[in-house]
Every structure is written in C-alpha cells, then in structure tokens.
TORMILO-237645 format. One line per 2 residues: for each residue x, y, z of C-alpha. Coordinates in Angstrom, 1 decimal, m for minus. Each point is the difference from the previous one (the first is absolute). Layout:
N
X:Y:Z | ...
//
This chain:
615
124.3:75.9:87.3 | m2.9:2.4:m0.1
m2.3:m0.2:3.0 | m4.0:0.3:m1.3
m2.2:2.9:1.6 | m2.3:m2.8:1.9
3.2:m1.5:1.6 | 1.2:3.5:1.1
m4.0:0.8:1.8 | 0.2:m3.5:1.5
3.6:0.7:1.3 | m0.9:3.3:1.6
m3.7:m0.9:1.1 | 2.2:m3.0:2.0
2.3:2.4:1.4 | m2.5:2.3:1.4
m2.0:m3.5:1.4 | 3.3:m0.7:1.6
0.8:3.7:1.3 | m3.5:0.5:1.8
m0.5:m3.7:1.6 | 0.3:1.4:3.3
m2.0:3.2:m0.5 | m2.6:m1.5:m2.4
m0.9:m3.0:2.3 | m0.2:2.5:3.3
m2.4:2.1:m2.4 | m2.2:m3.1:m1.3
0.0:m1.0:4.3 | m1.8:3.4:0.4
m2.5:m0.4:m2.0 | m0.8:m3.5:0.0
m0.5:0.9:3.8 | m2.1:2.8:m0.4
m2.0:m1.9:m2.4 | m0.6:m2.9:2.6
m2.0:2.4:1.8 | m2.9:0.1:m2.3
m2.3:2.2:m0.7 | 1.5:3.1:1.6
m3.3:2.0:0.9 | m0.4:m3.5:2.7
2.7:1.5:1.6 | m1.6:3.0:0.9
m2.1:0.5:3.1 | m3.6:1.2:m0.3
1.2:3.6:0.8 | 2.8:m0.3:m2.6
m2.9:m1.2:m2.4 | m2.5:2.7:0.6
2.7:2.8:m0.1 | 0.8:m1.4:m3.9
m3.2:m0.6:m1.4 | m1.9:3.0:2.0
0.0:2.1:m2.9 | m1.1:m2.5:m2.7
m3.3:m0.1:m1.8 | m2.8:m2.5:1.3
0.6:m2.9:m2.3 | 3.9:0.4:0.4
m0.3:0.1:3.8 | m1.9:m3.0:0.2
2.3:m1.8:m2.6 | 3.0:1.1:2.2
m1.9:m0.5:3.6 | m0.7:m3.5:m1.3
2.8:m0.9:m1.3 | m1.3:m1.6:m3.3
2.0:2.1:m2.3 | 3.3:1.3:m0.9
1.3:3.3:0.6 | 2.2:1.4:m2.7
2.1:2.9:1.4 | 1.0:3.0:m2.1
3.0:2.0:0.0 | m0.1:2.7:m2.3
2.7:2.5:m1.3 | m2.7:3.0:m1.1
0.3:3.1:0.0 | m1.7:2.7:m2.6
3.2:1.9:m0.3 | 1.8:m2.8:m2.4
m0.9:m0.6:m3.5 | 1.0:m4.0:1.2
m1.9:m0.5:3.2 | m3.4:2.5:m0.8
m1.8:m2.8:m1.5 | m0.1:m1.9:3.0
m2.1:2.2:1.8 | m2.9:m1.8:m1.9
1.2:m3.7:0.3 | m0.6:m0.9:3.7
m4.4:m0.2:m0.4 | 0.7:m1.7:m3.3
2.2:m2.6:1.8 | m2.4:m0.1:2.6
m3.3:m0.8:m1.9 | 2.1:m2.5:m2.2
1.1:m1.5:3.7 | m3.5:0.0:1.0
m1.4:m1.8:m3.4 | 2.4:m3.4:0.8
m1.0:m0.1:3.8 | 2.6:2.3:1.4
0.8:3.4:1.7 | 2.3:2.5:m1.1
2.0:3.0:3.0 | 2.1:2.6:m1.1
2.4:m1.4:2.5 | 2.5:3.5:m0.3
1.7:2.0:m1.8 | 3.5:0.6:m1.1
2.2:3.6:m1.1 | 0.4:0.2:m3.6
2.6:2.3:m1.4 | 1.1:0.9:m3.2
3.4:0.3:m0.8 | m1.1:2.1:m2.9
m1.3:2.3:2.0 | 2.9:0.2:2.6
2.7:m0.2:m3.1 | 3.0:2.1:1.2
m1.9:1.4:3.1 | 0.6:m0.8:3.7
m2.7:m2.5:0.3 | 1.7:m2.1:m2.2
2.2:m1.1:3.1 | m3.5:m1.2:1.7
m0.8:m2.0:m3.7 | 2.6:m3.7:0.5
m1.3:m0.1:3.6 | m3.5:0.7:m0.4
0.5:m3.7:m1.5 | 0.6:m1.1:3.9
m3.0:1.8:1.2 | m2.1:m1.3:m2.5
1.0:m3.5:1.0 | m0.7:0.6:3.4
m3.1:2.3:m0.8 | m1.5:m3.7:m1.4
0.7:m1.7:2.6 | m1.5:2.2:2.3
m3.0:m0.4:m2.6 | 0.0:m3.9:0.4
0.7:m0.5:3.6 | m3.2:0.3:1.3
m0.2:m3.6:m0.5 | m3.4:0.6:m2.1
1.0:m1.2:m2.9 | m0.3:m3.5:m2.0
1.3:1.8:m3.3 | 1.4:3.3:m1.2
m0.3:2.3:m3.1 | 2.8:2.2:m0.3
m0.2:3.4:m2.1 | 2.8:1.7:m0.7
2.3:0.3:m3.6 | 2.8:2.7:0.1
3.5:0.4:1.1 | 0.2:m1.4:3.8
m3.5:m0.7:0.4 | 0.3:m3.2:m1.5
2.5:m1.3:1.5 | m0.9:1.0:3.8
m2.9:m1.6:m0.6 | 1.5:m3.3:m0.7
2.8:m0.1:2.5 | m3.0:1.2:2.9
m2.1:m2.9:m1.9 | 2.5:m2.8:0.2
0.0:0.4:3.9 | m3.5:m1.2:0.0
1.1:m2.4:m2.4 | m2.6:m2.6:0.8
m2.7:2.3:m2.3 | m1.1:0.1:m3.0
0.8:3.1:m1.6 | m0.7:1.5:m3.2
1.3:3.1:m1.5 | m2.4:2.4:m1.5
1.5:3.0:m2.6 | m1.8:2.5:m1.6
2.1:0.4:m3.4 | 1.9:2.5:m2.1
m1.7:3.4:m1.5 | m0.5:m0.4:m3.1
2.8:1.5:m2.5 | 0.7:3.5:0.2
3.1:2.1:m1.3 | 2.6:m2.4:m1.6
2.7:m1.3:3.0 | 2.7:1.6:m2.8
m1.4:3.2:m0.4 | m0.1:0.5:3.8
3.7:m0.5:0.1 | 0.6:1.7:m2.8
m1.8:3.1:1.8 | 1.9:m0.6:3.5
3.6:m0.1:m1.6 | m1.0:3.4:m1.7
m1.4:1.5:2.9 | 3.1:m1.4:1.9
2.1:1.9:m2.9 | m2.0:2.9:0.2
m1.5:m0.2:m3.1 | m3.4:0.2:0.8
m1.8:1.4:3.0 | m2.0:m1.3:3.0
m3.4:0.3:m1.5 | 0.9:m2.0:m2.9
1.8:m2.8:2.3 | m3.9:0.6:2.1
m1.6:m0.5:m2.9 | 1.8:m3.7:m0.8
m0.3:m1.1:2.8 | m3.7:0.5:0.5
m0.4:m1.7:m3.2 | 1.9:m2.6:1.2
m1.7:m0.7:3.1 | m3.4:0.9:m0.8
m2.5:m2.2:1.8 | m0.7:m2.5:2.5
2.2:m3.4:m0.2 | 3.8:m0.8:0.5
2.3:2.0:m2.4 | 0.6:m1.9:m3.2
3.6:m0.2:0.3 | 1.5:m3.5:0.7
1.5:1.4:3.5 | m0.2:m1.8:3.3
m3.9:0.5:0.4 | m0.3:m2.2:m2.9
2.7:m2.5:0.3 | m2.1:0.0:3.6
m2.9:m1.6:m2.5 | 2.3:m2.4:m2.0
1.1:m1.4:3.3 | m3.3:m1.0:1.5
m1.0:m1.4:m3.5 | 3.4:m2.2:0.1
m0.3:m1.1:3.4 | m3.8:m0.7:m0.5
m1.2:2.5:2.6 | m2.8:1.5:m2.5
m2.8:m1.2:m1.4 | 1.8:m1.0:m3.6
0.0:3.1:m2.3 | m0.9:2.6:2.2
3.1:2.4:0.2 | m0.5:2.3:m3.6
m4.0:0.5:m0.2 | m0.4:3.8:0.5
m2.4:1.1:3.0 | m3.1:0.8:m2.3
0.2:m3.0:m1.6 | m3.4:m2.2:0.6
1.7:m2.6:0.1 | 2.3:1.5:2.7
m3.0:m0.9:2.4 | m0.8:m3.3:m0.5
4.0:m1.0:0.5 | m0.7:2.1:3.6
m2.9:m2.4:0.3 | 1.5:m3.2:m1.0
2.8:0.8:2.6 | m2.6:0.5:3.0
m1.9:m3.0:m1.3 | 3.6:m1.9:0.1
1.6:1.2:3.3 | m3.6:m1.3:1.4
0.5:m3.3:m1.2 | 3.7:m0.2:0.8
m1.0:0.8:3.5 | m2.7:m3.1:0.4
2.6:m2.6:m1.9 | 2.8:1.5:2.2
2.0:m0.9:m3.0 | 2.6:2.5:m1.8
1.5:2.0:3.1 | 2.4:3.0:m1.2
2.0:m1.8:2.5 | 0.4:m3.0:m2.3
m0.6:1.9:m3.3 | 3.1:2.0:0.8
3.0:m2.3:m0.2 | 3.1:m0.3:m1.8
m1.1:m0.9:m3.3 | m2.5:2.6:0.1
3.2:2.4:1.1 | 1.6:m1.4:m3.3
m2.6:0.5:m2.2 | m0.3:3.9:1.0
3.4:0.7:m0.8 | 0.3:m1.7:m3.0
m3.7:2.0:m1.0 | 1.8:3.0:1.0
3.2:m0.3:m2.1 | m2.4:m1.8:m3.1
m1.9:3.4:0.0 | 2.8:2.2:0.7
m1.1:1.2:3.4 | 0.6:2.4:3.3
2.9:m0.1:1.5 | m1.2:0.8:3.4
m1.4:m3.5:m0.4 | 3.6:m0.4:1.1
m0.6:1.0:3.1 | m3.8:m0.4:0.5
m0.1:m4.0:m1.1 | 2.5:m0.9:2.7
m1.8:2.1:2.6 | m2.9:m2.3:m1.0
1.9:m3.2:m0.2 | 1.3:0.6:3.4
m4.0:0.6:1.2 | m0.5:m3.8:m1.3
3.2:m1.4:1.8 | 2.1:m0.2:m3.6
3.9:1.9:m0.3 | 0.7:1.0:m3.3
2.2:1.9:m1.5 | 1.8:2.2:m2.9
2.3:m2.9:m1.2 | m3.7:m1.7:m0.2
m1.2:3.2:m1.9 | 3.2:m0.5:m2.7
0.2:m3.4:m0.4 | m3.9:m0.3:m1.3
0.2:3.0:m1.5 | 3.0:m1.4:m2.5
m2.3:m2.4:m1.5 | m3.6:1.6:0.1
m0.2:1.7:m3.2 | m1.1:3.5:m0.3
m3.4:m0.2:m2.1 | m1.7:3.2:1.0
0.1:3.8:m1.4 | m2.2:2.0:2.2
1.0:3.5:1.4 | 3.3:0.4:1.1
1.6:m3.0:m2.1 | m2.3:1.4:m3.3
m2.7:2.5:m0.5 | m3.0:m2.0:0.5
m2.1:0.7:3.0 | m1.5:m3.4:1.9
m3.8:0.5:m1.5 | 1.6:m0.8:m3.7
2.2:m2.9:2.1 | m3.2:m1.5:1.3
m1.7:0.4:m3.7 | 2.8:m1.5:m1.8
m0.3:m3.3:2.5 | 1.1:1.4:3.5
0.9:m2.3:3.1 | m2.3:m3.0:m1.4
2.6:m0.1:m3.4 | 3.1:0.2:2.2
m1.2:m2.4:2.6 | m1.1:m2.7:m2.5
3.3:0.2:m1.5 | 2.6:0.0:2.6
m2.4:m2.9:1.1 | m0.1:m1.3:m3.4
4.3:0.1:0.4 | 0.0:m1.4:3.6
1.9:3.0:1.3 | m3.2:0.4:2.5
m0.9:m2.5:2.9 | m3.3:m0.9:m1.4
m0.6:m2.8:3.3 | m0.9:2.8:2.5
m2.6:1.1:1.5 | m2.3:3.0:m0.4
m3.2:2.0:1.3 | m1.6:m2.3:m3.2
1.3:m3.5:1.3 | 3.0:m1.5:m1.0
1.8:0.5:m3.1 | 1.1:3.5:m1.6
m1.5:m0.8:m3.3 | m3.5:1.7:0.6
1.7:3.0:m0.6 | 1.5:m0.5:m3.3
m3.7:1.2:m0.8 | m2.3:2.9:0.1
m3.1:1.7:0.7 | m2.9:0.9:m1.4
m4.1:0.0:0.3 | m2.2:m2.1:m2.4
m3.2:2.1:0.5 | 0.3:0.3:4.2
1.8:m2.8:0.9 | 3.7:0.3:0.7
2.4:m3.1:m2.0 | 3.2:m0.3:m1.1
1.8:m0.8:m3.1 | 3.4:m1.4:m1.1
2.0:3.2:m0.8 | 0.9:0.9:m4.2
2.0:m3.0:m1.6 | 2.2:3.1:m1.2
1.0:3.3:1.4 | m2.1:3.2:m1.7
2.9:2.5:m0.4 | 3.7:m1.6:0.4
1.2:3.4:0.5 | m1.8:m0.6:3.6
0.2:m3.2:0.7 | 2.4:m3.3:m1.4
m0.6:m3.5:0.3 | 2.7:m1.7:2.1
2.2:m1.6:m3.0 | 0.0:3.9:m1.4
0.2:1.8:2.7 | 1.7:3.9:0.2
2.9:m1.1:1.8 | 1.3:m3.2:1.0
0.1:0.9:3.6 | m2.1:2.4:2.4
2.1:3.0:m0.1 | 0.3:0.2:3.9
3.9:m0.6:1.1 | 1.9:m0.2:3.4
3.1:2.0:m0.1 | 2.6:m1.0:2.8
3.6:1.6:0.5 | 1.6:1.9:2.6
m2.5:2.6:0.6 | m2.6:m2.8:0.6
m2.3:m1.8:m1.5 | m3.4:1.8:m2.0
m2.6:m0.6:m2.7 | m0.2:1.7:m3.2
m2.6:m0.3:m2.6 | 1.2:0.1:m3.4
m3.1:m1.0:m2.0 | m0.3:4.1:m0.7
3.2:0.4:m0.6 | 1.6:0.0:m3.5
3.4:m2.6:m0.3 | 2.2:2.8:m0.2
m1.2:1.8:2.9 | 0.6:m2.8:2.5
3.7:0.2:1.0 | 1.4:3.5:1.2
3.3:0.6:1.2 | 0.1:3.3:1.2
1.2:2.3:3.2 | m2.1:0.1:3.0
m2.3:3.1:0.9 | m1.1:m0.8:3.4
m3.3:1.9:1.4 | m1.5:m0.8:3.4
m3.5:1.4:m1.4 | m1.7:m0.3:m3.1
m1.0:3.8:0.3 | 4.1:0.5:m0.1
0.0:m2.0:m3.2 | m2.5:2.1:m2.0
1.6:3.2:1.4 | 2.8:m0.9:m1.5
m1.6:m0.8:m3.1 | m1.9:2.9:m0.3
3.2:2.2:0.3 | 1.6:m2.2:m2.7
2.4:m1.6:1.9 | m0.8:m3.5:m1.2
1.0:0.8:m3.9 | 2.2:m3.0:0.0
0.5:m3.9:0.6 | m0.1:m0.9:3.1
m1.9:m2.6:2.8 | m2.4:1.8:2.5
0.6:m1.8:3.2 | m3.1:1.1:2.3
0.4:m1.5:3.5 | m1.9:0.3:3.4
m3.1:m1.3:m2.1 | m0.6:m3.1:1.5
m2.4:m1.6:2.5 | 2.1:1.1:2.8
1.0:3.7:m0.9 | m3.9:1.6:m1.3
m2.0:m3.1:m0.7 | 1.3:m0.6:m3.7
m2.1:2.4:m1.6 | m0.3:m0.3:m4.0
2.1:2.2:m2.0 | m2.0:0.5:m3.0
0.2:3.7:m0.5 | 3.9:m1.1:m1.0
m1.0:m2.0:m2.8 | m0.7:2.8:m2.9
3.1:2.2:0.7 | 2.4:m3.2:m0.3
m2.1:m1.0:m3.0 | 0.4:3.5:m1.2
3.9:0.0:0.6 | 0.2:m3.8:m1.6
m1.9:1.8:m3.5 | 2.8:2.5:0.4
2.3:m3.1:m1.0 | 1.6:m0.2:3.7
0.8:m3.1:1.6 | m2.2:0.3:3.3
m1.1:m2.3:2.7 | m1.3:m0.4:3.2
1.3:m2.0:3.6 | m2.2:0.7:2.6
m1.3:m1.9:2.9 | m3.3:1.9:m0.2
m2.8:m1.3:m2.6 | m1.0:0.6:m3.4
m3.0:m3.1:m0.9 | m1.8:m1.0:m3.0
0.3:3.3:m1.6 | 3.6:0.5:0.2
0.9:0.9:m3.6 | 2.6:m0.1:m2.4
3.2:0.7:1.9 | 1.9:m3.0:1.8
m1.1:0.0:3.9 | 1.9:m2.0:2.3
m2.6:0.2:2.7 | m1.2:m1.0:3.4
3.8:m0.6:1.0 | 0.6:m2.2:3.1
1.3:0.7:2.3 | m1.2:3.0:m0.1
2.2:2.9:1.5 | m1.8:1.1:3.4
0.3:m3.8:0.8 | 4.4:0.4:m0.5
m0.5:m1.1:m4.2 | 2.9:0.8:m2.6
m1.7:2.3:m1.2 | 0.4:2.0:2.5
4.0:0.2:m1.1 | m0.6:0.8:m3.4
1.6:3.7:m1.2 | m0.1:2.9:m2.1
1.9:m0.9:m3.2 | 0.3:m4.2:0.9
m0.7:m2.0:m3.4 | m2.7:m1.8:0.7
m0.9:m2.8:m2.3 | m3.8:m0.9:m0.8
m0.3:m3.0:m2.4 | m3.5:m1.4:m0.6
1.7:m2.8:m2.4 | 2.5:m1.4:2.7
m1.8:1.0:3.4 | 3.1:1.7:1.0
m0.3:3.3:2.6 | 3.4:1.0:1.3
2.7:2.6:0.5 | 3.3:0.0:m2.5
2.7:0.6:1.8 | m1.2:m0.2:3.6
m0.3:m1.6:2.8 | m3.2:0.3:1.9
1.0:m1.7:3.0 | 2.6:2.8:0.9
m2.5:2.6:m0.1 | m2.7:1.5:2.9
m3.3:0.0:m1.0 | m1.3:3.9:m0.5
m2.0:1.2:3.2 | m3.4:0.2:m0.4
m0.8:3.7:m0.8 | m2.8:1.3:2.3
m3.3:m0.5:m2.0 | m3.2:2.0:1.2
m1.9:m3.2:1.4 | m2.9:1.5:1.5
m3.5:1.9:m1.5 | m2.2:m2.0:m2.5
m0.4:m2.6:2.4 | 3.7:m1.2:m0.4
1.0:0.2:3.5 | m2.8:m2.8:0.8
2.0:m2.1:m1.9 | 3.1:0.4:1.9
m0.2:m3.8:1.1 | m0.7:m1.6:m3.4
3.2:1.5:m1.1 | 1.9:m1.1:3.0
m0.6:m3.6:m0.5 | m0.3:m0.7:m3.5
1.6:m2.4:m1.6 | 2.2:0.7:m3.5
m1.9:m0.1:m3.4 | 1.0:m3.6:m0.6
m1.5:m1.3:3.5 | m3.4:1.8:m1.6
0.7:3.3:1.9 | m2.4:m1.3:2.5
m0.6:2.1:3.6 | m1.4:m3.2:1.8
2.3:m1.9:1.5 | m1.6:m3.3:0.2
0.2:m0.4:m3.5 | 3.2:1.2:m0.2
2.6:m3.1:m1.0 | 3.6:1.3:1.6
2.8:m0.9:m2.8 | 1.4:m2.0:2.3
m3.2:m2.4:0.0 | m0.2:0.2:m3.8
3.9:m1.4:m0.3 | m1.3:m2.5:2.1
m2.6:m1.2:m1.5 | 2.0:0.0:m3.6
2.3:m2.3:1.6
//
C-alpha cells in the first residue's frame, strides 16, 4: 500500500517534534524569559542609555531618551568588495527614514565578515569560508546584545552569511527579525558557456585570458551571482520559512522596486516590534524546518544546506537530520531547471513564476505547512504572491495561474522529476549526500577502483600528468570540518567532467564539499564521519572498488572489511598564514557535517542525546 507525500511530511515533521521535545522546550524557556523582561532599553541604566543613543540625531535621541519609540537594530553583511553585499552600503538611511516615517528609529547595530567562496575557490582562505559561518553567528549576536533593540533587520544573502545570521538571530529569539537581500545581477554570460570555457581551460584548450574573459562576463556587476548555488538557495529558504517580506529574494539591486521592498521591511520590523508579535524565535519551528527542505529539494537546491539548515535548526533548539533530508526528499518532486540542474540562470526562474509559482503549488498539494507563522502573521500563503508598484505604492498579487516557460519551471502534477534529486548514501564507508538532479541516469552508479588523494591539489596533478585516463572513484579525505575546515572542491569539477566526456566511468567520495554547483559527475559528499574524527574513510585504499550508487544509496567497499583496517594518519597540512592558524579552535571542536559542522558547543547535540531523544 502506497503511502501519499502529505502522510510522509506529517510522519517526519512528528518525528522531528518528537526528537527535539527536550531541546525545543529549553529553547522556547529562553526566550519566553527574555521576553518577560520587556522592553529591553528599560533594562538599561541612564549611563547604559546615553552611551547608545549619544551619537543619534536630535529627533532620534529624544525618541530613544523617551522611550516612546522602537528601535530597530541593523546588522549588515556589506562590504564594496562583493558583487552580493555592495548594494547594501546604501540601504541603512533608506531603512532608517522609512523607520522614522511609522514612529520609529533605525541603528546599524554591527557588522558581520562576508566572504566569498568564489573568490577564495581553491585558495587557502577557503579553509576560513565553513567557519566564517560561526563567526558570523557570533558577530550578530555581539550586534544585538546591547540590549537596544525591540526589532532587528538583518542584511546579508550569500554562502554563510545567511545562515550566521539566523543561528546568532535565534539566540535572541524573542525579536522580530526580518531578512533584507539585495538580489541577483542581472544575466550575464550563459551558466553553460562558463563551464563549457572552464572544462576547456581545464583541458588546455584555451588560455587564461579567455577563461578571464568568461568569467568577467559572468560576474559582471553588483548582485548575487545568478547561479542557483548556496547564496541563492540562502533566498528560497527565507521565502519558505517566511523570514522575507513575500517576494523579495530575485529583484535585481537597481530595480526601483528593489527599494520600496527595503522599505516595506523597515516599515514591518517596526510594527512587529510594537505588537511583539512574530518573534524569529517562534517563526522558526519545525514546520518551518520542513518546509525549507522540502523548498530546497522542490527547486533542486545547495547541498551545503545539508549542513547549514541543521546548524540553524540546532540555533532554534530542533535535531534534524540526513534520514530527515531523504525521506522528504523521496516524495518532493523535482520541478525546477535553473543552473546546475539546467541552463537557466535564476532571473529567467523568477520571470517564468519564481518562488511565488512554486510556493503556491506545493501549498496548493499540501506538501508545505501552510499553519505557521511568519514575519507577515500567520499563514505561509502571503507568499504564494508577488510584488509589484501600482504608480508608488507597493501591493501584491496572486502569482501566474500557469508557469511562463516550462523549461524553467513545472507545475507540481508535471514536475521534472518525481523527487528532489538530493539522496543519502549509507554503507561501510559512511553515510553522505549526493545530488543527482545534474546528473544524467547513466552517470549515477560507478563501480570503479579507488584513487585515494589526501589534497585536491594531488588530484589535479595527477590529472594534469594524465594519470586519471581511466575509470576509477577519487576518494579525497582529510576534507572535513575537522582536518582544514571542509573547504569546497570546485576547481575538481571540470576535469572529472572532462574525463566523464572522455566516456570514463568517474566519481567522486570525499568528505570535503562540493555545493550547489557540483556538476555532472556522481559526488558522494560531506561523508561522516569524516576521517580526522577516526571515519572509514580514512581506511579506504589505492585500488579498493568502491561502489557509488545514486539509485540505491549504497557507498561501500567490495570485498573488504573496513573494520579490520587503521584509519590513514592525518598527513601534516600547512595550518597556519591566511589567517588559518586563528582558527585552530573551530577545528578542534567541530562537530561532523551531519551534526551541522557546528564549532559552538552549546548547540552541539552529542549522538548519544540524539539516540535518546529518537527513543
């Protein structure tokens, strides 16, 4: 007897309710006590007072000294280096005047690092890029804790930045917070005919200047890159959980109607903050946990969302999991095709119907939790709508009966796939997540001997000397949380797709990652335990056949047991310069990818607690 879709969300939403009782209700004790100290700026002594409103203007000082207003805190991600996070340099006097218009005051409360793992891509700063996701977290709450605050605007949108801010927001869960995004470039160079350049320039076919030259027509002005990576599954996920002000996440930055959605926002947080209604505290539960997976898989999402949506369930007091990943992931059809899972970029996405189309109809199919609440009031179905201005006011509309370009985008009864294309592989090597929605059918099972590499710069020098002219599995280790900080392992993506087009059966095992760009070649990724914390795959060897199978979720050894095996010493890894020797600690303590590869250990849920609580 088949099992409906609904019945399998409602199963695993009541699993996750049961898992986190215990952490959930310690979490909603936290906040319900901080929020029965009222207005937090009563708290403060007259000193305390003076010091936080000394620089204000005169009609902002007197609304503060007073007391009559509310003070909207804002943390923001800019920096005029990123294409992302440049427009923000203008929001923070639009937010405030908008603040000001509605009885209210806005403070740029602090700021928080923003990096670009585009930028660091294959260099050593990469190994600052997973835990720069901790520091943001904590960077917020430094922002927030000068007890100032009766609301908070939070402006970030790529990689990390997002989610640092929401697991340094949810410990000040009794707020009101609102995230603020300043939206993709618009389209540049074709997503394809990038990779078409970097697989020649990874063959040798063409030379640095023409690689230069894509790539600056790729990324080519202010806004997040166009690609559907982590940066903007980052936006999907705050439109899910209902986190944004409803269709916000795809309007580029010099859009005009860009600024009234800023406006709207500062205008909301305000009012949030006199109703003390809507807390991220309260928004962020488990349905709203279950509805950002199942938006990721719908949509064909990151994979570091993996990682990153634990680390932010943990911040709420919610354990989830991969099995939790899988199980929703097996019945939330796949009904996106927007750059890596197709060649649209996520400006023709949002044209042919966008976030509003998909939400409206996973709604529509009760696959989301429509009863939850959001930074709009309760219900997710104010965002199964979108923007737009009638003359100068801001309204919204019910999004297109129909999608504009099924290429893009698929109703839910004909969707691309019938599942999300994300899968957990389990077996003797351990368990990891593959994303298949890129790869072709036949691509998806390998069977092949093990080439092992401690370093992905061993892997391409190989490569490059033609060593790799064959089937095989590339098992990188020592690339987890533990070993370097888990950076990404993009620049391996174009010579495995090079040797795949050469009609090779490749793949990759690797405890590292690879995200939402990871290609067209199986990637058994993220692999827990990892092997600086004692993991399997740690034993694997030269010449093993290793077994990747996207289909069956297998990952395993023929032939071998694991168990009578050492795990390979960690080979001595240059861990200082670039800053990486200040993150000596983070590495020290952090958990495996599965537990959110967090480096705080208050979040943290030991396995042992987690067996517990599914008993």
């Amino acid at each position: 007897m088949s099992v409906s879709p609904q019945h399998v969300v409602a199963e695993v939403t009541q699993r996750i309710q049961k898992r986190s009782a215990a952490t959930r209700r310690q979490y909603l004790d936290m906040i319900e006590a901080a929020r029965g100290e009222g207005r937090h700026r009563s708290a403060l002594s007259c000193g305390n007072l003076a010091h936080g409103f000394a620089a204000c203007g005169g009609s902002d000082k007197r609304a503060l000294k007073d007391g009559g207003w509310a003070n909207v805190g804002i943390v923001t991600a800019y920096n005029d280096m990123l294409s992302a996070h440049q427009p923000f340099a203008a929001y923070p006097p639009i937010i405030k005047k908008a603040l000001n218009q509605v009885g209210a005051v806005g403070q740029v409360a602090g700021g928080v690092p923003a990096m670009c793992d585009g930028v660091t891509q294959g260099q050593p700063g990469m190994e600052l890029s997973l835990f720069s996701r901790d520091v943001i977290a904590m960077s917020t709450a430094v922002s927030l804790s000068h007890n100032m605050f009766d609301a908070a605007l939070c402006l970030g949108v790529c990689d990390k930045i997002v989610p640092g801010l929401i697991i340094g927001a949810l410990r000040f869960g009794h707020l009101p917070v609102i995230f603020v995004p300043a939206g993709p470039m618009r389209s540049g160079l074709p997503n394809p005919e990038k990779a078409r350049v970097r697989q020649l320039f990874a063959e040798g076919k063409v030379g640095r200047d023409a690689l230069l030259e894509a790539e600056s027509k790729s990324y080519h002005s202010p806004g997040t890159c166009t690609f559907y990576g982590t940066a903007n599954s980052n936006q999907l996920l705050m439109e899910v959980m209902g986190l944004h002000i409803p269709g916000t996440a795809f309007i580029n930055p010099d859009d005009p109607l860009r600024e009234r959605l800023n406006i709207a926002a500062a205008q909301r947080a305000a009012a949030l903050a006199e109703d003390g209604a809507q807390a991220i505290g309260d928004i962020v539960d488990e349905k709203a946990i279950v509805n950002a997976i199942i938006g990721l898989h719908a949509t064909g999402g990151s994979t570091n969302h993996t990682i990153h949506l634990i680390a932010m369930a943990r911040a709420a007091g919610i354990i989830i999991d991969w099995s939790d990943f899988d199980e929703l992931a097996s019945v939330t059809p796949l009904m996106c095709r927007v750059y890596p899972n197709g060649p649209a970029d996520v400006n023709h996405f949002h044209a042919a119907g966008g976030l509003g189309f998909i939400i409206r109809e996973l709604l529509d199919a009760g696959l989301l939790h429509e009863d939850v609440e959001t930074v709009m009031g309760h219900g997710l179905r104010a965002y199964a709508s979108q923007p737009l201005l009638d003359g100068e006011e801001l309204v919204w509309k019910p999004v297109t009966e129909d999608s504009a370009d099924t290429e893009i985008v698929r109703p839910y009864a004909a969707p691309f796939s019938p599942d999300g294309g994300l899968r957990l592989l389990d077996g003797p090597i351990g368990r990891a997540v593959i994303k298949v929605s890129a790869v072709k059918p036949e691509h998806r099972t390998v069977t092949a001997p093990a080439v092992v590499f401690d370093d992905q710069d061993d892997f391409m020098a190989a490569f490059k000397a033609g060593e790799l002219e064959r089937d095989f599995v590339a098992v990188l280790r020592f690339q987890g949380p533990r070993a370097n900080g888990m950076p990404e392992l993009h620049k391996l993506t174009p010579a495995l797709g090079s040797l795949q087009d050469k009609g090779f059966k490749v793949a990759l095992v690797t405890d590292g990652r690879m995200s939402g760009a990871s290609g067209k070649v199986a990637a058994a990724i993220h692999v827990s335990p990892e092997a600086a914390m004692g993991g399997a795959i740690g034993k694997v060897r030269d010449g093993d056949i290793v077994k990747v199978c996207g289909h069956s979720g297998e990952l395993s050894v023929e032939g071998v047991d694991l168990d009578e095996r050492e795990v390979a010493v960690l080979p001595p890894k240059r861990t200082e310069g670039m800053g990486r020797e200040l993150f000596a600690g983070f590495r020290a303590i952090a958990t495996s990818a599965e537990d959110g590869a967090l480096s705080m250990p208050d979040l943290a849920v030991p396995a042992d607690q987690k067996a517990l609580a599914e008993a």
